[in-house]
Backbone as a printed PyTorch tensor [residue, N CA C, xyz], in Angstrom:
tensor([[[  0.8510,  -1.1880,   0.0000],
         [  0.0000,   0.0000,   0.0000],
         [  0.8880,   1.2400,   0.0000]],

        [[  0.4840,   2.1920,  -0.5420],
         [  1.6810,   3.2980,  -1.0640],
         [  0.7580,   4.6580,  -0.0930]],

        [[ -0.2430,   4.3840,  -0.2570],
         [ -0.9200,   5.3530,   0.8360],
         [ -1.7000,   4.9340,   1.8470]],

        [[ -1.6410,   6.0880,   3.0040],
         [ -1.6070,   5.2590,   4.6190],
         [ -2.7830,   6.7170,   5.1320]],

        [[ -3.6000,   6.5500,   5.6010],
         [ -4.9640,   7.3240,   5.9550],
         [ -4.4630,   8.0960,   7.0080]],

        [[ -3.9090,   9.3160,   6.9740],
         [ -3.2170,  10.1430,   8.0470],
         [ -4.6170,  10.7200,   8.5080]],

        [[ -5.0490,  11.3720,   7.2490],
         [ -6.0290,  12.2620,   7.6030],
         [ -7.5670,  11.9060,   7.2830]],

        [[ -8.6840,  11.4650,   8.1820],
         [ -9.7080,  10.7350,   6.5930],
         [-11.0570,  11.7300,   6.9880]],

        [[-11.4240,  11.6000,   5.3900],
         [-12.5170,  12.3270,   5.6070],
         [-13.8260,  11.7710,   5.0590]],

        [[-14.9580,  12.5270,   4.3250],
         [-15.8730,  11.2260,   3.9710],
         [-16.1800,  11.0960,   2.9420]],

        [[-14.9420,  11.7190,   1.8460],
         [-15.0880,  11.0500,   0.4750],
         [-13.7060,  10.9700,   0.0580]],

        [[-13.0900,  11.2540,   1.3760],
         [-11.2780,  11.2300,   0.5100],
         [-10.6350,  10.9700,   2.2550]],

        [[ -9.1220,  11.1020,   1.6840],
         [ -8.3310,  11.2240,   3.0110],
         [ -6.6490,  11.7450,   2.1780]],

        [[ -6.1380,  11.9410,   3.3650],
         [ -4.9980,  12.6280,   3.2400],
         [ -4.1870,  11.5170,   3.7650]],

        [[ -2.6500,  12.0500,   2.8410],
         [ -2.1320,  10.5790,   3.2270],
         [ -0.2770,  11.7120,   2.9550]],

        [[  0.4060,  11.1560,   3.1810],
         [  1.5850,  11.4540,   2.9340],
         [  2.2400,  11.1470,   1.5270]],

        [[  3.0860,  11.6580,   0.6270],
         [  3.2340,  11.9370,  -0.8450],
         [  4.0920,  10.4380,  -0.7140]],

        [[  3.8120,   9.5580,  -1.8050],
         [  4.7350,   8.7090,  -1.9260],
         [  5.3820,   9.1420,  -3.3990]],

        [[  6.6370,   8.6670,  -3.7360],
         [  7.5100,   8.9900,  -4.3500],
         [  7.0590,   8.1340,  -6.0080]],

        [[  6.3660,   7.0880,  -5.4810],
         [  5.7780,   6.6140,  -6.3710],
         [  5.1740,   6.8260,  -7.4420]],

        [[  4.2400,   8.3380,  -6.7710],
         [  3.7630,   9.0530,  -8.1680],
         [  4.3730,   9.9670,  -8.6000]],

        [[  5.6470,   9.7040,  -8.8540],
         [  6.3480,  11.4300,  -9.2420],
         [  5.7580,  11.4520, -11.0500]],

        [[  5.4670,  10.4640, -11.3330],
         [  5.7330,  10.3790, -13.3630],
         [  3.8260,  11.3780, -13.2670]],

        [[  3.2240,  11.0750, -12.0920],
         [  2.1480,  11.7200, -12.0580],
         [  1.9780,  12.8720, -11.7060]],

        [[  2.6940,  13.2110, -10.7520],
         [  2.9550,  15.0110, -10.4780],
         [  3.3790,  15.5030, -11.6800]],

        [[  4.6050,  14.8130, -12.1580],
         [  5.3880,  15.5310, -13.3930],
         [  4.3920,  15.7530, -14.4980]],

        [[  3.6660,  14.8930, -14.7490],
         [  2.8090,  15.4780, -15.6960],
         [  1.5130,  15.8430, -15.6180]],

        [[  0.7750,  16.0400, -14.0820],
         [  0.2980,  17.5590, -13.5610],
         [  0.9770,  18.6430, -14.2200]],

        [[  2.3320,  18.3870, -13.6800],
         [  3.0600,  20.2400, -13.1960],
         [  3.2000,  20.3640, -15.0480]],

        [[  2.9170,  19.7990, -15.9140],
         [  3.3410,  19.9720, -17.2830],
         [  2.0620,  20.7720, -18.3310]],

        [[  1.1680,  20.6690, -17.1590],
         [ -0.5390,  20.7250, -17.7330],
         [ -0.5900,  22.3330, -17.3550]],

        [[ -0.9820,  22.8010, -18.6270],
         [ -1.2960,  24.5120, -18.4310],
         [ -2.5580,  24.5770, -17.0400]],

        [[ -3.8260,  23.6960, -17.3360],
         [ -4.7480,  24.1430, -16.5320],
         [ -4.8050,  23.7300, -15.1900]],

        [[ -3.2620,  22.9240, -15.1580],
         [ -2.8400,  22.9210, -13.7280],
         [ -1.9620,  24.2290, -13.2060]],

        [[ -1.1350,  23.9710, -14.1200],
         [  0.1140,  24.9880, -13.7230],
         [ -0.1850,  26.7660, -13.6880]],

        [[ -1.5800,  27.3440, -14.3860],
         [ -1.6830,  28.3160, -14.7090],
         [ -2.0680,  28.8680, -13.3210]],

        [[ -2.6910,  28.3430, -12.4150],
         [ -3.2810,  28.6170, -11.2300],
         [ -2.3540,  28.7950,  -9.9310]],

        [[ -1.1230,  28.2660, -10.3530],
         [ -0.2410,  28.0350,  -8.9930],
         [  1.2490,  28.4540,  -9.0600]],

        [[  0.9260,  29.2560, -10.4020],
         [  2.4380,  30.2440, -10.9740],
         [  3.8100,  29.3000, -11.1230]],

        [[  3.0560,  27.9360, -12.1170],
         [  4.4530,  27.4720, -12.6520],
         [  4.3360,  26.7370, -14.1760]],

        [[  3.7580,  27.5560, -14.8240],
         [  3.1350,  27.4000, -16.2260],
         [  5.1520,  27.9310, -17.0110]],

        [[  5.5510,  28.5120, -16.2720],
         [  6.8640,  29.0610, -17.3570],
         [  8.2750,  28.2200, -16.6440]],

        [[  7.6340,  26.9200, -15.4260],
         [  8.9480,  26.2790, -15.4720],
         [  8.6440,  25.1210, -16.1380]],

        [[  9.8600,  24.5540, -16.5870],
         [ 10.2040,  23.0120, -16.8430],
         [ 10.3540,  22.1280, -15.9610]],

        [[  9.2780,  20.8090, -15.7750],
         [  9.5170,  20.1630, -14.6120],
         [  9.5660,  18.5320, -15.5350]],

        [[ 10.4640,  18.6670, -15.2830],
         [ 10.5580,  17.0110, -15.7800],
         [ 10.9180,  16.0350, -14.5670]],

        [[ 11.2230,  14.3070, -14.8330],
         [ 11.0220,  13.8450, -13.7480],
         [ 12.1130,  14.1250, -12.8020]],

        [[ 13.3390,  14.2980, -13.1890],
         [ 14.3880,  14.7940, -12.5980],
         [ 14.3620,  15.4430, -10.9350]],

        [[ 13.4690,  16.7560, -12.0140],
         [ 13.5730,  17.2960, -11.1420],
         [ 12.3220,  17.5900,  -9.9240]],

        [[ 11.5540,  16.7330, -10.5650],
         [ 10.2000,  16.4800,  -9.8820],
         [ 10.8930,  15.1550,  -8.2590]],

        [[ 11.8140,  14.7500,  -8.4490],
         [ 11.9470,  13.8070,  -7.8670],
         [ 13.2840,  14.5590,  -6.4510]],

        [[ 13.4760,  15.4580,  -7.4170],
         [ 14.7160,  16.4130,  -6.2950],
         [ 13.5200,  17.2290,  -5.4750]],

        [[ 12.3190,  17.5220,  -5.9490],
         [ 11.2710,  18.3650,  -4.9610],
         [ 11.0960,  17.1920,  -3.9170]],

        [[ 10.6480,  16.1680,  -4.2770],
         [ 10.1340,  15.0480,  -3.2060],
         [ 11.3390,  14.8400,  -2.1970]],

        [[ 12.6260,  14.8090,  -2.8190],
         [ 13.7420,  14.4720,  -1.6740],
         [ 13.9500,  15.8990,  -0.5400]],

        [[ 14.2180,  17.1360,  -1.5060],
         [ 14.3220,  18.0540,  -0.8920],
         [ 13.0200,  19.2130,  -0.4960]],

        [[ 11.9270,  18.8120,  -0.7160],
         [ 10.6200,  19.4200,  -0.0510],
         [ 10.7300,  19.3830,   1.7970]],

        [[ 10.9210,  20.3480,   2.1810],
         [ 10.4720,  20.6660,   3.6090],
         [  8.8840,  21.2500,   4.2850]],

        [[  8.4240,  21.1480,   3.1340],
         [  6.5500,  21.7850,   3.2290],
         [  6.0210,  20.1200,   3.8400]],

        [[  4.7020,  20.6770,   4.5960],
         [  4.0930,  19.4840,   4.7820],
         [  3.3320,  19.5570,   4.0610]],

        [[  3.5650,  18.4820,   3.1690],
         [  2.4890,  17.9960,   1.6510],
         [  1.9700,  16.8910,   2.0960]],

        [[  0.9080,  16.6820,   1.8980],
         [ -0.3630,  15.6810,   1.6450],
         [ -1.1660,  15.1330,   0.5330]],

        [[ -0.8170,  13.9540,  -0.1510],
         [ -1.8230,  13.8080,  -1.9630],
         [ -3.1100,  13.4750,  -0.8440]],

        [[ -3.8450,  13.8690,  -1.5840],
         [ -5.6140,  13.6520,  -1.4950],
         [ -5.9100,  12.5840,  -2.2810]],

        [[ -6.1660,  11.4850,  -1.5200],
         [ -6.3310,  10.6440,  -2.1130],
         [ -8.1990,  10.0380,  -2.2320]],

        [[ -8.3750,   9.8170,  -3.4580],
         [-10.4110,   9.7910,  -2.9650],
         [-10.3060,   8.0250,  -2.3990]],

        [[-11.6650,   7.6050,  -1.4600],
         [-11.4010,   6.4330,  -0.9600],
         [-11.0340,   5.2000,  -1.5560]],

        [[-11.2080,   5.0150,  -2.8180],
         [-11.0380,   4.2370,  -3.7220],
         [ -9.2530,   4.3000,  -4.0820]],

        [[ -8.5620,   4.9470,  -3.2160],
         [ -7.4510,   4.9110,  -3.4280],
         [ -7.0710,   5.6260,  -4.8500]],

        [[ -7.7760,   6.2760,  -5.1970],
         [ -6.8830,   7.3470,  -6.1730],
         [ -6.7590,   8.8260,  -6.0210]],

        [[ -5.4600,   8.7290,  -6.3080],
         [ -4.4790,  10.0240,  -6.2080],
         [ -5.5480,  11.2940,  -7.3240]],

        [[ -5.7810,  11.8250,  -6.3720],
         [ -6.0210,  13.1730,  -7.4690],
         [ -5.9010,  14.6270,  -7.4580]],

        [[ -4.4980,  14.7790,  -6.0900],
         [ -3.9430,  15.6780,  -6.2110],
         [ -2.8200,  16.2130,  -4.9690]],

        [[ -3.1430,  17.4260,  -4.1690],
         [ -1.9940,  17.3910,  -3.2170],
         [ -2.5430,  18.7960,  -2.1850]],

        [[ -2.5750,  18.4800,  -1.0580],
         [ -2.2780,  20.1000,  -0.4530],
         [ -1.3740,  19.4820,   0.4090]],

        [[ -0.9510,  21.4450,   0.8270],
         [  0.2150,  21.9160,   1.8840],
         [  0.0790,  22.2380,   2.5270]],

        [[  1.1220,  22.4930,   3.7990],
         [  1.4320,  23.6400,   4.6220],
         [  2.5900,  24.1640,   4.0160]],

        [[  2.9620,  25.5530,   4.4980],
         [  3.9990,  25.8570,   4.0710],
         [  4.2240,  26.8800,   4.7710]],

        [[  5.8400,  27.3640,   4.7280],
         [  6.3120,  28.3950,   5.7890],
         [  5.7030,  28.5690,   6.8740]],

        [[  5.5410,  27.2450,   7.2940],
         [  5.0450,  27.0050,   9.1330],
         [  5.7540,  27.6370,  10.1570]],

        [[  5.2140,  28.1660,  10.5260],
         [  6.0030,  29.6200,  12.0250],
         [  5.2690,  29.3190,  12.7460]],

        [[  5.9560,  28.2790,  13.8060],
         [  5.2430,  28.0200,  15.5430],
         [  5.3540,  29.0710,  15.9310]],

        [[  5.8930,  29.8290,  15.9760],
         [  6.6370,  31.1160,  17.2140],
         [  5.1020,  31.6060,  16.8300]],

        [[  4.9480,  32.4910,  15.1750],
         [  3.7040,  33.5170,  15.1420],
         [  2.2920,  32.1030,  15.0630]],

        [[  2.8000,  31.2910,  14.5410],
         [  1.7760,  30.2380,  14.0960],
         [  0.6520,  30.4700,  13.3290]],

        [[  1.7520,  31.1410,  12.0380],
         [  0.9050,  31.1000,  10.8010],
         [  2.0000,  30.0280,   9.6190]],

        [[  0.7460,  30.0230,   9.0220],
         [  1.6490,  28.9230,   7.9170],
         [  0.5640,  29.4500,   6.5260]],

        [[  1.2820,  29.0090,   5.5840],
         [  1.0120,  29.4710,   4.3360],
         [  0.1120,  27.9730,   3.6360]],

        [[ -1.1020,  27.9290,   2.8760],
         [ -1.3030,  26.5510,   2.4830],
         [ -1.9190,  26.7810,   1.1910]],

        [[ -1.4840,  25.6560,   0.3350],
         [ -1.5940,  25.3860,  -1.3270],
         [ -2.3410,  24.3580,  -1.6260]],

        [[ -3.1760,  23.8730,  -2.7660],
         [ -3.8360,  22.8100,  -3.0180],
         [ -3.4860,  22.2580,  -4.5040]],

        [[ -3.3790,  21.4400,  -5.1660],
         [ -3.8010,  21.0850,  -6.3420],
         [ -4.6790,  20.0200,  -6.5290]],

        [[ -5.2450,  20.3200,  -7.3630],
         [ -6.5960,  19.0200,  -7.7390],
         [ -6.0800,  18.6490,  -9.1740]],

        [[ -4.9690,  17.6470,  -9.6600],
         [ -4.1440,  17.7350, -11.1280],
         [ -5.7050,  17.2970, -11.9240]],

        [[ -6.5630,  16.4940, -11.8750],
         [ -7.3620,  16.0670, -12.9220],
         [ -7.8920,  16.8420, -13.4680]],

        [[ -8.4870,  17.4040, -14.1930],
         [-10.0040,  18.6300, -14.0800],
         [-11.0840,  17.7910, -14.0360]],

        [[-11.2760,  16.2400, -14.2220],
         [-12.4370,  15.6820, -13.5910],
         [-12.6910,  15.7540, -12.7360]],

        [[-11.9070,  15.5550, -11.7250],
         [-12.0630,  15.9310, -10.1060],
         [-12.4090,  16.9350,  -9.5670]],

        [[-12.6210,  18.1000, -10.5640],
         [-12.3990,  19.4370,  -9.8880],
         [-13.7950,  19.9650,  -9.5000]],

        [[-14.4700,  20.6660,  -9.2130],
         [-15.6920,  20.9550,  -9.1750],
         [-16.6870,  20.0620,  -8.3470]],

        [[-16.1940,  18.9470,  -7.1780],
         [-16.4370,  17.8510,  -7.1510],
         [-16.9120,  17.9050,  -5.5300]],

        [[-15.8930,  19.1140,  -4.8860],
         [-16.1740,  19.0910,  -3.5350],
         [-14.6900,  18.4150,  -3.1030]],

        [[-13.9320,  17.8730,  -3.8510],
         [-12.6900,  17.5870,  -3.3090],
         [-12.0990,  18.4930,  -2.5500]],

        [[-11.4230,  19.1980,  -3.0140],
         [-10.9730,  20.4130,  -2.9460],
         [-11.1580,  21.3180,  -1.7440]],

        [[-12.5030,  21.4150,  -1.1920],
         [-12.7140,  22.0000,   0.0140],
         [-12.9270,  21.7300,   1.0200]],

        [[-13.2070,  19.6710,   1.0460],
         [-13.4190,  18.9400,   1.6720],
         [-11.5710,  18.5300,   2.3350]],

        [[-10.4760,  18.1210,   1.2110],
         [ -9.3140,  18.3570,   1.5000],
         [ -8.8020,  19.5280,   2.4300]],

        [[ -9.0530,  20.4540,   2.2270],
         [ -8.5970,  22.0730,   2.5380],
         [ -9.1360,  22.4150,   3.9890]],

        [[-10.2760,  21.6760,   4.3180],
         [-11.2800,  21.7730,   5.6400],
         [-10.2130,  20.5840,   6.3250]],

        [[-10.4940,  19.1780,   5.7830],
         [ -9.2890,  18.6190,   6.5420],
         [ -7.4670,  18.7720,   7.3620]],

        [[ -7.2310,  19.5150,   6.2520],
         [ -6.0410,  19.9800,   6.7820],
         [ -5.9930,  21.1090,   7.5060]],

        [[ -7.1710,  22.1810,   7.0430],
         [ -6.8450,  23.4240,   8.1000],
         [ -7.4320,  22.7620,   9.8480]],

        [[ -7.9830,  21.5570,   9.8150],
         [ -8.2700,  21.2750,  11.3950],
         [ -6.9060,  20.8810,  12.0180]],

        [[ -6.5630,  20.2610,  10.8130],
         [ -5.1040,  19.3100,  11.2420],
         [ -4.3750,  20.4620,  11.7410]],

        [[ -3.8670,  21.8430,  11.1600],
         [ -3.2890,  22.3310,  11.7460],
         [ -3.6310,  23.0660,  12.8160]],

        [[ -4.6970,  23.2900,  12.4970],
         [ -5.4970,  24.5000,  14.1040],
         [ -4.9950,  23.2020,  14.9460]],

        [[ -5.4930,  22.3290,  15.2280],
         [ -6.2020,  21.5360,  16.3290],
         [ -4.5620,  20.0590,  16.7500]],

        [[ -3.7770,  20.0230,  15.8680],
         [ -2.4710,  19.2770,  16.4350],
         [ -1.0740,  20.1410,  16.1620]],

        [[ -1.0760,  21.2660,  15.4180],
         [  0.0090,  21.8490,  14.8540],
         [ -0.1630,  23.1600,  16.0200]],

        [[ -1.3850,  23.7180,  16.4870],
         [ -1.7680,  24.7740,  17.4670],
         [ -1.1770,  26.1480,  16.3300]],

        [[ -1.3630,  25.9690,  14.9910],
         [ -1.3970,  27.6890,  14.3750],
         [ -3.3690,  28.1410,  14.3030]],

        [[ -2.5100,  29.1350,  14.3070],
         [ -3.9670,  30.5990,  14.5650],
         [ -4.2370,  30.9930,  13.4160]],

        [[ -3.3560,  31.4010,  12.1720],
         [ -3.8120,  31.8200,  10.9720],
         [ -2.9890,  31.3180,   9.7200]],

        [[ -4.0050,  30.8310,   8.6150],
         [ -3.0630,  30.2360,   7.8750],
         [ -4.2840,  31.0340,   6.6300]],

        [[ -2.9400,  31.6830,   5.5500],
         [ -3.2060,  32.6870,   4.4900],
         [ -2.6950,  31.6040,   2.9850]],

        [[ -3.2370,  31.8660,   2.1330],
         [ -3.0120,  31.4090,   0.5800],
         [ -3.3700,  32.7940,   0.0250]],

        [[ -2.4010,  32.6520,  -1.4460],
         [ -2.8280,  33.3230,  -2.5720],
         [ -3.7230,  32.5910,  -3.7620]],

        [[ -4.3490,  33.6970,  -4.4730],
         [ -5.2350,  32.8900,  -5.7120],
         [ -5.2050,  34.0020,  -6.9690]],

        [[ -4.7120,  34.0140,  -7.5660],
         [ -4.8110,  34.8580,  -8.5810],
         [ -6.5270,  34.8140,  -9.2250]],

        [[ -6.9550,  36.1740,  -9.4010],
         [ -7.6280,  36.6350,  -9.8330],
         [ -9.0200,  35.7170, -11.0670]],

        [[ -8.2890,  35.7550, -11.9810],
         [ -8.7570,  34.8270, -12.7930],
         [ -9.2860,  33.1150, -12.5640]],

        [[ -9.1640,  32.8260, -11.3910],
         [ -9.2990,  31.7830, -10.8610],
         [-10.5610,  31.2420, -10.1120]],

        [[-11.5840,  32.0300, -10.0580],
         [-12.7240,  32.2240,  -9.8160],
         [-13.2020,  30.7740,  -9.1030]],

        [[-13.0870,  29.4390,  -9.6540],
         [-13.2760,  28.2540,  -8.9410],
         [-12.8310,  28.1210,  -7.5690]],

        [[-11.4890,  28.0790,  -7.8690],
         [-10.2210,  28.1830,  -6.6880],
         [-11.1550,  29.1830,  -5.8150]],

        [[-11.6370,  30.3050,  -5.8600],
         [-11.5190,  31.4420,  -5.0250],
         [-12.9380,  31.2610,  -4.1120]],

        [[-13.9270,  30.6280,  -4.6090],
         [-15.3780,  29.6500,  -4.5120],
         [-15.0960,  28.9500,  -3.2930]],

        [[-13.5720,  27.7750,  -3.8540],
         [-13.7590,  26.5280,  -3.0720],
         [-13.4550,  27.2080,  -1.4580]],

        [[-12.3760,  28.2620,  -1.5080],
         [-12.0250,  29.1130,  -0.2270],
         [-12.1250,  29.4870,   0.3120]],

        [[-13.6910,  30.2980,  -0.1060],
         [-14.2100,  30.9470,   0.4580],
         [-15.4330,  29.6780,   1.3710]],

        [[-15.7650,  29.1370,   0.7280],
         [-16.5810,  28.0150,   1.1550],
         [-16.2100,  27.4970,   2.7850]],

        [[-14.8330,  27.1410,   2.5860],
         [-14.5290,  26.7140,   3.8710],
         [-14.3280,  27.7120,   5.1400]],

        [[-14.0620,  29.0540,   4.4200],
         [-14.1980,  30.1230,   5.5570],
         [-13.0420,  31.1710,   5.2750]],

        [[-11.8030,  31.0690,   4.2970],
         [-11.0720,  31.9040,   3.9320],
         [-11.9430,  33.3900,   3.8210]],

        [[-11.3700,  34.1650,   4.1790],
         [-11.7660,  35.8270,   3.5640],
         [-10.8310,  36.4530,   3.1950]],

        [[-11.0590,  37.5170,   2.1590],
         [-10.1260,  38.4790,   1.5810],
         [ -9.2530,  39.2950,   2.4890]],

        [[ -7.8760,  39.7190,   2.6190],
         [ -7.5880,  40.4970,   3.5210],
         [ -6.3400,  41.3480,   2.5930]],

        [[ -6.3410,  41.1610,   1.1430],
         [ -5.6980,  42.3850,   0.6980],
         [ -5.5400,  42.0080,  -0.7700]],

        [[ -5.5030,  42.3890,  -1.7340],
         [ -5.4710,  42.4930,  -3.4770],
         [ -3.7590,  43.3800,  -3.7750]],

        [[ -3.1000,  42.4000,  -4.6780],
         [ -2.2740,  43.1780,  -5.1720],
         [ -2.5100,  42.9840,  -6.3000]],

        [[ -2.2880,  44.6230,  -7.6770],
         [ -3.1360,  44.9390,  -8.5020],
         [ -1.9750,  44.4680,  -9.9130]],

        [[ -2.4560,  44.1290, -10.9360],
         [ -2.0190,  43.7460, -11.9120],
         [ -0.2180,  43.2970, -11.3270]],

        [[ -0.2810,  41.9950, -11.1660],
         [  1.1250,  41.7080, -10.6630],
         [  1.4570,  40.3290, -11.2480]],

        [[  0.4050,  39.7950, -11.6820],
         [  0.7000,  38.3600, -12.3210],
         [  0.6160,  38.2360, -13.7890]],

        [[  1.1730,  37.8840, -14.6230],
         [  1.2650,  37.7350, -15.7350],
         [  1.1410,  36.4510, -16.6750]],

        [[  0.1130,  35.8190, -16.7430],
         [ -0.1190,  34.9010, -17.5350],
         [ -1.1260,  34.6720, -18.8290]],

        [[ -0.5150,  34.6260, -19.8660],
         [ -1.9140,  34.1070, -20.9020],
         [ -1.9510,  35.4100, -21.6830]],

        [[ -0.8560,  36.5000, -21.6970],
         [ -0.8310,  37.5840, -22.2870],
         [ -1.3450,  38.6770, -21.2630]],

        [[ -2.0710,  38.3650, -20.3330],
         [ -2.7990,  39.2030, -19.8950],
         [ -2.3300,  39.4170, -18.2000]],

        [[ -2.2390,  40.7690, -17.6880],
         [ -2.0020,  40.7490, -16.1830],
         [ -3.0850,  40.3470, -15.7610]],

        [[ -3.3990,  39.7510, -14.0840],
         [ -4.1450,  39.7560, -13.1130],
         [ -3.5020,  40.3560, -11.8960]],

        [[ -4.5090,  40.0440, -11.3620],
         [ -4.5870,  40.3780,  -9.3490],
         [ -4.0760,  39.0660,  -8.5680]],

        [[ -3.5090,  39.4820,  -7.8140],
         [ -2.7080,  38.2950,  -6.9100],
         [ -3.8060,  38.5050,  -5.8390]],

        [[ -4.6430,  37.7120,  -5.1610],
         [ -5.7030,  38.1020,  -3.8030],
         [ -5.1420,  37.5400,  -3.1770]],

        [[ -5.4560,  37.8770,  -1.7350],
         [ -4.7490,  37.1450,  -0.6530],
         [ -5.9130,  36.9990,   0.5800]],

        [[ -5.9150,  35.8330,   0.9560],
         [ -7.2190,  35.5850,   1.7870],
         [ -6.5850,  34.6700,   3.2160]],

        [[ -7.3610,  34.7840,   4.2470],
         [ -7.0110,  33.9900,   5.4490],
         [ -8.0570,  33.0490,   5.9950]],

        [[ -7.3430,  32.6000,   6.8780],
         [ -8.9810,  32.1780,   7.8700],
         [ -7.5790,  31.9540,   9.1630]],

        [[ -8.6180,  32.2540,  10.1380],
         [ -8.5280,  32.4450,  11.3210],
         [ -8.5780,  31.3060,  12.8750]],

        [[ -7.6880,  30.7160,  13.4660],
         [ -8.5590,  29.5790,  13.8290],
         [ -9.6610,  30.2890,  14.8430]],

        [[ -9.5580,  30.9190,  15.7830],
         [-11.5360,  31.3890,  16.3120],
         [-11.9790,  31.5410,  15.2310]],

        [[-12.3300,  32.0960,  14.0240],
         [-13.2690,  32.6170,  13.0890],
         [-13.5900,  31.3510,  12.0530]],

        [[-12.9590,  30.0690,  12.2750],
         [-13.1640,  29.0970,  11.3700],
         [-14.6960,  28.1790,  11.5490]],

        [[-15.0350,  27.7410,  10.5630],
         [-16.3460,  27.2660,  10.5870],
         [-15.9790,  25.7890,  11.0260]],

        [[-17.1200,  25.4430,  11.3580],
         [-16.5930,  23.8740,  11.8660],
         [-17.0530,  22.8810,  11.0080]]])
């Protein structure tokens, strides 16, 4: 078994990244309507170096795995600060079948307990660029709110967007 039920929820669970699927990340991270959302549409990720992220990744990553045991994508923590006990957190959903599905916020609800409630952080912030309107849905859903816009700063697809920046709070989180 390559994935182990860290986190479970009641149509998926969180599990720790096995190395196993790197040929599957790699060709996520290769997919515009993955990569356009998470500002890495202009690198080259081949398996190489997809496999130097897995050795040298210090983020706590999690694939989302649905119960049926398939992989269909990944969230984070990131730049975890016990001292202030905020941490930064990312999602990908690589399929676009999956997307729209409830994965996504059902994942994102799982892990933000994980960290309120065994990690003891208070606020954990993501970015979403503008154009992303799904992404910005699933975030708000779970309880993220806006707490500042930076204005034409992203550049993809010919066209600038807005970088938003949203939080949630652990008192202010929904249960």
């Amino acid at each position: 078994m390559k994935y182990f039920k860290k986190i479970e929820g009641r149509n998926l669970y969180l599990s720790p990244i096995s190395e196993e699927d790197v040929i599957k990340y790699t060709e996520w991270m290769n997919d515009f309507k993955v990569t356009d959302g998470i500002n890495m549409s202009t690198k080259l990720i081949d398996i190489k170096s997809e496999k130097e992220w897995f050795n040298n990744n210090k983020d706590m990553v999690f694939a989302i795995v649905k119960n049926n045991d398939e992989l269909i994508g990944n969230v984070s923590l990131n730049k975890i600060n016990y001292l202030d006990r905020t941490a930064e957190i990312g999602i990908c959903i690589g399929n676009e079948n999956n997307r729209g599905k409830g994965y996504g916020s059902e994942a994102l609800s799982l892990i933000i307990k994980y960290a309120f409630d065994y990690h003891n952080l208070n606020n954990i912030m993501l970015r979403v660029y503008s154009f992303n309107k799904q992404a910005i849905k699933c975030y708000e859903k779970v309880g993220f709110k806006v707490f500042g816009v930076r204005n034409n700063c992203h550049f993809c697809k010919g066209e600038y967007c807005d970088e938003i920046y949203m939080q949630i709070i652990n008192e202010f989180r929904k249960e």
